[in-house]
Backbone as JSON Lines, residues from 0, in Angstrom:
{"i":0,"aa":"X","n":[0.84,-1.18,0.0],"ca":[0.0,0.0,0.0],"c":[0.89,1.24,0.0]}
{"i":1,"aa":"X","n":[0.41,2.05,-0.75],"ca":[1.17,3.64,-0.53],"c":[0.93,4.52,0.08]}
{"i":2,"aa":"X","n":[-0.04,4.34,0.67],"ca":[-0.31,5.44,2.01],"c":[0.57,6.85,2.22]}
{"i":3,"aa":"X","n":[1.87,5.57,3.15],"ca":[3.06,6.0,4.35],"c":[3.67,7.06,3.06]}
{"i":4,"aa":"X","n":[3.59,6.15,1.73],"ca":[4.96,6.8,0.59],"c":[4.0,8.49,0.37]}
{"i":5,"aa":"X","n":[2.74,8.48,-0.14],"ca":[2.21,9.16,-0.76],"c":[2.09,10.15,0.19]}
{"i":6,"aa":"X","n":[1.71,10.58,1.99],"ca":[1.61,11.18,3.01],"c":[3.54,12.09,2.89]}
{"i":7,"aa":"X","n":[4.12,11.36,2.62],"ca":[5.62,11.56,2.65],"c":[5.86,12.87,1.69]}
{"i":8,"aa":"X","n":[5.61,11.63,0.07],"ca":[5.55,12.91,-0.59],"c":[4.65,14.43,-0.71]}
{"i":9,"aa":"X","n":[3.67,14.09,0.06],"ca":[2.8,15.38,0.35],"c":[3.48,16.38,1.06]}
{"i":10,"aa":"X","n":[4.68,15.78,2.13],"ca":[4.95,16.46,3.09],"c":[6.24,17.18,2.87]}
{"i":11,"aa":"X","n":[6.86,16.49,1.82],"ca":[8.17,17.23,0.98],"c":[7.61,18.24,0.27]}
{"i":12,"aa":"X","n":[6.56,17.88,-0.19],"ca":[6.17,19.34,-1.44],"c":[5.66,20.2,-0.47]}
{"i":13,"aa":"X","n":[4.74,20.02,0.5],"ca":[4.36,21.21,1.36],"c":[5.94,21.89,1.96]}
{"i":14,"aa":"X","n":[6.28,21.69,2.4],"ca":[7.56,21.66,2.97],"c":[8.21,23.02,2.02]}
{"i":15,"aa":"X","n":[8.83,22.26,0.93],"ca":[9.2,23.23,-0.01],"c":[8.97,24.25,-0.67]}
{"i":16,"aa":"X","n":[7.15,24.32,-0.5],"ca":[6.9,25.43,-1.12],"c":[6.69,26.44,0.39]}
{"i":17,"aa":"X","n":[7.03,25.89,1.43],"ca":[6.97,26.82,2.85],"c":[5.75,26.76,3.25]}
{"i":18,"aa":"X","n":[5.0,25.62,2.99],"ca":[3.75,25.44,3.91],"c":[3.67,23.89,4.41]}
{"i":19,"aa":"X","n":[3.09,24.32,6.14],"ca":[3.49,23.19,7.11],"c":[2.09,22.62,6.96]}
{"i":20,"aa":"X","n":[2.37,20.94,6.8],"ca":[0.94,20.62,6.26],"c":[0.77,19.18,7.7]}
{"i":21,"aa":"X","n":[-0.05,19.56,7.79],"ca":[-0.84,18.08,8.76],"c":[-1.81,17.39,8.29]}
{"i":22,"aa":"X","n":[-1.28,16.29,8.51],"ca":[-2.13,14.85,7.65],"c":[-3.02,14.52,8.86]}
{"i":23,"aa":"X","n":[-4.51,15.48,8.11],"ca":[-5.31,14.57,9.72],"c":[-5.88,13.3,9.56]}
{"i":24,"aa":"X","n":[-6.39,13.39,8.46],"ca":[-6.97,11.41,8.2],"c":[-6.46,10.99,6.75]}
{"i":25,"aa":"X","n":[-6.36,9.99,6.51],"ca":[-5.83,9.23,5.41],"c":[-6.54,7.83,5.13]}
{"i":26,"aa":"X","n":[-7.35,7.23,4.32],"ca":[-7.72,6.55,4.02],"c":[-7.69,6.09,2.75]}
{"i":27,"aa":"X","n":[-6.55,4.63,2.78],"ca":[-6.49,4.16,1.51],"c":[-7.18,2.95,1.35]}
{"i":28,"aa":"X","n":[-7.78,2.65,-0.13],"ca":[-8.31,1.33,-0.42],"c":[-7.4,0.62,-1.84]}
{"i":29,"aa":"X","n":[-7.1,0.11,-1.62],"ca":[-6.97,-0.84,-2.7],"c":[-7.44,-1.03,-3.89]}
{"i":30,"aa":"X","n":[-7.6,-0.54,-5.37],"ca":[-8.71,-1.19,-6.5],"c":[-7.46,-1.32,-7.36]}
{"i":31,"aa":"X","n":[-8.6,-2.2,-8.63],"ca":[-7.63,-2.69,-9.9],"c":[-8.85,-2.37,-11.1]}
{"i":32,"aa":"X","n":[-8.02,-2.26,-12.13],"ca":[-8.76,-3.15,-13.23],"c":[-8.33,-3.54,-13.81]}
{"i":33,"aa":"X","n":[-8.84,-3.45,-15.2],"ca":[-8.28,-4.5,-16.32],"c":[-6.03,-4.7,-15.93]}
{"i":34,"aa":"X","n":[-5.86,-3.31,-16.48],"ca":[-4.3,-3.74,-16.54],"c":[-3.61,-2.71,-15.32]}
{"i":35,"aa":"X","n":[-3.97,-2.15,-14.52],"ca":[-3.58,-1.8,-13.06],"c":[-3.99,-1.86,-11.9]}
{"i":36,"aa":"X","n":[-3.01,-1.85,-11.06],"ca":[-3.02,-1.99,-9.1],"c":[-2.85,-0.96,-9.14]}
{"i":37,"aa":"X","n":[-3.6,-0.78,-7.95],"ca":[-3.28,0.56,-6.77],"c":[-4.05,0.69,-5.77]}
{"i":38,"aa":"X","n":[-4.07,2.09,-5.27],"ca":[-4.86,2.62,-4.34],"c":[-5.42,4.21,-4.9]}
{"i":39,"aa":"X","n":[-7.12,3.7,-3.62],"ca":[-7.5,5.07,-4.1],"c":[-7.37,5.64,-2.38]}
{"i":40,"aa":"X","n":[-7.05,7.07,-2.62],"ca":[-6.4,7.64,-1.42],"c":[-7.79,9.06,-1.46]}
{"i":41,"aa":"X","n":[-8.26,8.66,0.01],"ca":[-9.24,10.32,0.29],"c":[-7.95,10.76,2.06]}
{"i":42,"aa":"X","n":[-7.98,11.84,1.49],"ca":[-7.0,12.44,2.98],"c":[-7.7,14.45,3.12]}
{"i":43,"aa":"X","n":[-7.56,14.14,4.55],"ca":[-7.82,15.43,4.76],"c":[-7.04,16.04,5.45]}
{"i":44,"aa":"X","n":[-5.97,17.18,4.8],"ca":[-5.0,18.41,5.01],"c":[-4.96,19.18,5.76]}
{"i":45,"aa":"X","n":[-4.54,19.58,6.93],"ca":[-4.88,21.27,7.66],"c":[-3.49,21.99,7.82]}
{"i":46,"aa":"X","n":[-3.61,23.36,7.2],"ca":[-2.84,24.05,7.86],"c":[-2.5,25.34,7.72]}
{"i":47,"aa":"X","n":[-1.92,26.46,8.0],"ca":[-1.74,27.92,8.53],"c":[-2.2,28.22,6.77]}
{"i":48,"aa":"X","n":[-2.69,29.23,6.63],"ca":[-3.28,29.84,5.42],"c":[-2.25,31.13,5.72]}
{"i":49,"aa":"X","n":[-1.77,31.36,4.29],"ca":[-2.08,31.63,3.39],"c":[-1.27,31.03,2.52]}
{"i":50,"aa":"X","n":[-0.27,30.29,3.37],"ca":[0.47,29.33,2.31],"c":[0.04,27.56,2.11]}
{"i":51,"aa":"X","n":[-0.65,27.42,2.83],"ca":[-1.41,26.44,2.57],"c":[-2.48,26.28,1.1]}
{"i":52,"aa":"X","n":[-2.47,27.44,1.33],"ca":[-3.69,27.9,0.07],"c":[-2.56,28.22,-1.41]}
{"i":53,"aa":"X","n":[-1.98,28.71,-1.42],"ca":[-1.06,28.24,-2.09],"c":[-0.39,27.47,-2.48]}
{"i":54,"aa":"X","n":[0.11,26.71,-2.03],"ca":[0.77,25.07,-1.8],"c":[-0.53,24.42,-2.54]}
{"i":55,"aa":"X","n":[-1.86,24.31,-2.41],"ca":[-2.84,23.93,-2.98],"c":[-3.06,24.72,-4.3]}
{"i":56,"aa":"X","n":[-3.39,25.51,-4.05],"ca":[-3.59,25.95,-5.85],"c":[-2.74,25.8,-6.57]}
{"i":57,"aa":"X","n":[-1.24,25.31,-6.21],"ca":[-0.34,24.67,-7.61],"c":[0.22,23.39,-7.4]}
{"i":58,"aa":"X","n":[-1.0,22.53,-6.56],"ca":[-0.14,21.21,-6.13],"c":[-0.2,20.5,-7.54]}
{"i":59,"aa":"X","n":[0.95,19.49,-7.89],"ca":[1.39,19.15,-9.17],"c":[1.4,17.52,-8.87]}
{"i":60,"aa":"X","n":[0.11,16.81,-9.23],"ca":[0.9,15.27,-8.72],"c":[2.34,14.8,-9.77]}
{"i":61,"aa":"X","n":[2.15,15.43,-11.16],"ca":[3.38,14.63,-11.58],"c":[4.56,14.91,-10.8]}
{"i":62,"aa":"X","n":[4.85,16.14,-9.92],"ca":[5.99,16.42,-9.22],"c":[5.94,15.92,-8.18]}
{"i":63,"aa":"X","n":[5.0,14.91,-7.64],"ca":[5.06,14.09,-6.49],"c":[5.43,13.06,-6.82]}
{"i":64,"aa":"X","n":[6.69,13.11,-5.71],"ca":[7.39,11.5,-6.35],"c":[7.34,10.84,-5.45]}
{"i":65,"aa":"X","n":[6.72,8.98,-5.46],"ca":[6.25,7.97,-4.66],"c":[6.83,6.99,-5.14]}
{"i":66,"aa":"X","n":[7.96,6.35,-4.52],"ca":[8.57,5.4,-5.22],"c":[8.27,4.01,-5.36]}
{"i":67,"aa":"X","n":[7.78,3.49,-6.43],"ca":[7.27,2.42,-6.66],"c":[5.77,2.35,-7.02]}
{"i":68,"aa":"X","n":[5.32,3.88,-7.24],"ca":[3.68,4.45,-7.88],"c":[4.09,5.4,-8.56]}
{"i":69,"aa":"X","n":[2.81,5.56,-9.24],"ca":[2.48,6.7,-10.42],"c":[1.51,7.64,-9.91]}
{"i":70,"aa":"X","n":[0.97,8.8,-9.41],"ca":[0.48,9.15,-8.8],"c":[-0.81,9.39,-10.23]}
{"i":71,"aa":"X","n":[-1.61,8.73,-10.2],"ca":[-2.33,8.75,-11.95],"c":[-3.78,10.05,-11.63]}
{"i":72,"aa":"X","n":[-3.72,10.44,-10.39],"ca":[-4.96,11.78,-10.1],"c":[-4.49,11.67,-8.42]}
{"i":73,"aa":"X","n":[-4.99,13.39,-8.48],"ca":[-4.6,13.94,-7.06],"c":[-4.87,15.55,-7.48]}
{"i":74,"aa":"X","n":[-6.19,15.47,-6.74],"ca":[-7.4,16.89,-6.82],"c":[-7.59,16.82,-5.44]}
{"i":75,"aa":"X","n":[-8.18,18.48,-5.41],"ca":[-8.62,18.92,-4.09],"c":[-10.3,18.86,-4.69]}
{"i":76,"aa":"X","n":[-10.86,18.54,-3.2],"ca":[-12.49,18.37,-4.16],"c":[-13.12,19.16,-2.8]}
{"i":77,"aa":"X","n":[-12.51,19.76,-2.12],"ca":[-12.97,20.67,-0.64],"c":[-12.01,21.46,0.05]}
{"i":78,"aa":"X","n":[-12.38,22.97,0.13],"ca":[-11.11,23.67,1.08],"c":[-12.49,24.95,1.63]}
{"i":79,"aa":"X","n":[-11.71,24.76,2.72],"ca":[-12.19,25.86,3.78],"c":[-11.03,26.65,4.45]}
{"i":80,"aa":"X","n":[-11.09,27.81,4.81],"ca":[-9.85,28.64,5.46],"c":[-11.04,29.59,6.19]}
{"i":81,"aa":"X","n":[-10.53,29.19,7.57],"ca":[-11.13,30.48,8.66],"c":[-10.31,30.64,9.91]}
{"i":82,"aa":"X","n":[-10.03,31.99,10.15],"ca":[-9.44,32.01,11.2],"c":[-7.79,31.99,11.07]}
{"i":83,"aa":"X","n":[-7.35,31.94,9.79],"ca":[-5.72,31.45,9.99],"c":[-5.5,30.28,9.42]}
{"i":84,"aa":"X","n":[-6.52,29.33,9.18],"ca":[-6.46,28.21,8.9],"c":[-6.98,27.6,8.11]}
{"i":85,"aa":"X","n":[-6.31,26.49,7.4],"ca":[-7.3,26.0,5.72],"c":[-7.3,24.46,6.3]}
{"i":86,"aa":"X","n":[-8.57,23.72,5.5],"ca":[-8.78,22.52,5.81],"c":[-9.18,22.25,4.49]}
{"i":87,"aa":"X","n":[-7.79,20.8,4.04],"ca":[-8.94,20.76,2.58],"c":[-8.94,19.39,2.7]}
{"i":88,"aa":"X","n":[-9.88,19.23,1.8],"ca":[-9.89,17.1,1.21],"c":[-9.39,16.87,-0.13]}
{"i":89,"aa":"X","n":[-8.5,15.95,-0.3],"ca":[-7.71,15.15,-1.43],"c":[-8.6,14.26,-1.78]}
{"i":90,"aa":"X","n":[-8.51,13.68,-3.24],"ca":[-8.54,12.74,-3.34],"c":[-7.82,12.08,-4.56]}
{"i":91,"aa":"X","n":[-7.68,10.76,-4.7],"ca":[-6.79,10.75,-5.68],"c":[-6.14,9.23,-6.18]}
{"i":92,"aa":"X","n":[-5.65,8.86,-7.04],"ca":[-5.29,7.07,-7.04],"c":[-3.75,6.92,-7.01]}
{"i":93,"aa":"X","n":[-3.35,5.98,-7.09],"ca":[-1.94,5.79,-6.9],"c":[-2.05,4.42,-7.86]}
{"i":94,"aa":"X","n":[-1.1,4.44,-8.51],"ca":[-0.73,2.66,-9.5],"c":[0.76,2.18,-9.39]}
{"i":95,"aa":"X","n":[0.6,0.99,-8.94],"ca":[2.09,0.3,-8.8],"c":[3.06,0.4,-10.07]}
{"i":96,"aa":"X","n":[4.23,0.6,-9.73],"ca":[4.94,0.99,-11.45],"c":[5.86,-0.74,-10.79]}
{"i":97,"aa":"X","n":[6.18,-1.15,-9.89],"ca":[7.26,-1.71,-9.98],"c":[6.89,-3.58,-9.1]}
């Protein structure tokens, strides 16, 4: 499962673009079809706005690197910011390359 890998790489790219990101829930499942494995990943994000909100409006899955996946989608499908603070929801699949 890529979970641990995919939480990781979330946390390098927040990181780098100077926003501190907290992984509050993460839930991965498992699917396939015809000719790929993976996981589908829903996670929900919190943290200090206004770079959070940034860090989101140019998150790039091809520049997320998960070693041993393809990150094949990774959208925000919910964000809220009040108070200082943004809360968003991911969602997104992951496919085994190796």
């Amino acid at each position: 499962m890529s979970a641990g890998r995919l939480q990781r790489a979330l946390a390098r790219s927040a990181t780098a673009a100077g926003a501190a990101l907290t992984i509050e829930r993460h839930r991965a499942r498992a699917w396939h079809s015809a000719t790929f494995a993976g996981d589908r990943h829903e996670l929900v994000v919190t943290g200090a706005s206004p770079a959070l909100d940034a860090w989101l409006d140019r998150l790039d899955p091809v520049a997320l690197r998960v070693p041993g996946h393809v990150i094949a989608e990774l959208r925000v499908v919910a964000r809220s910011s009040a108070a200082g603070h943004t809360r968003a929801e991911l969602t997104g699949y992951t496919v085994v390359t190796g």
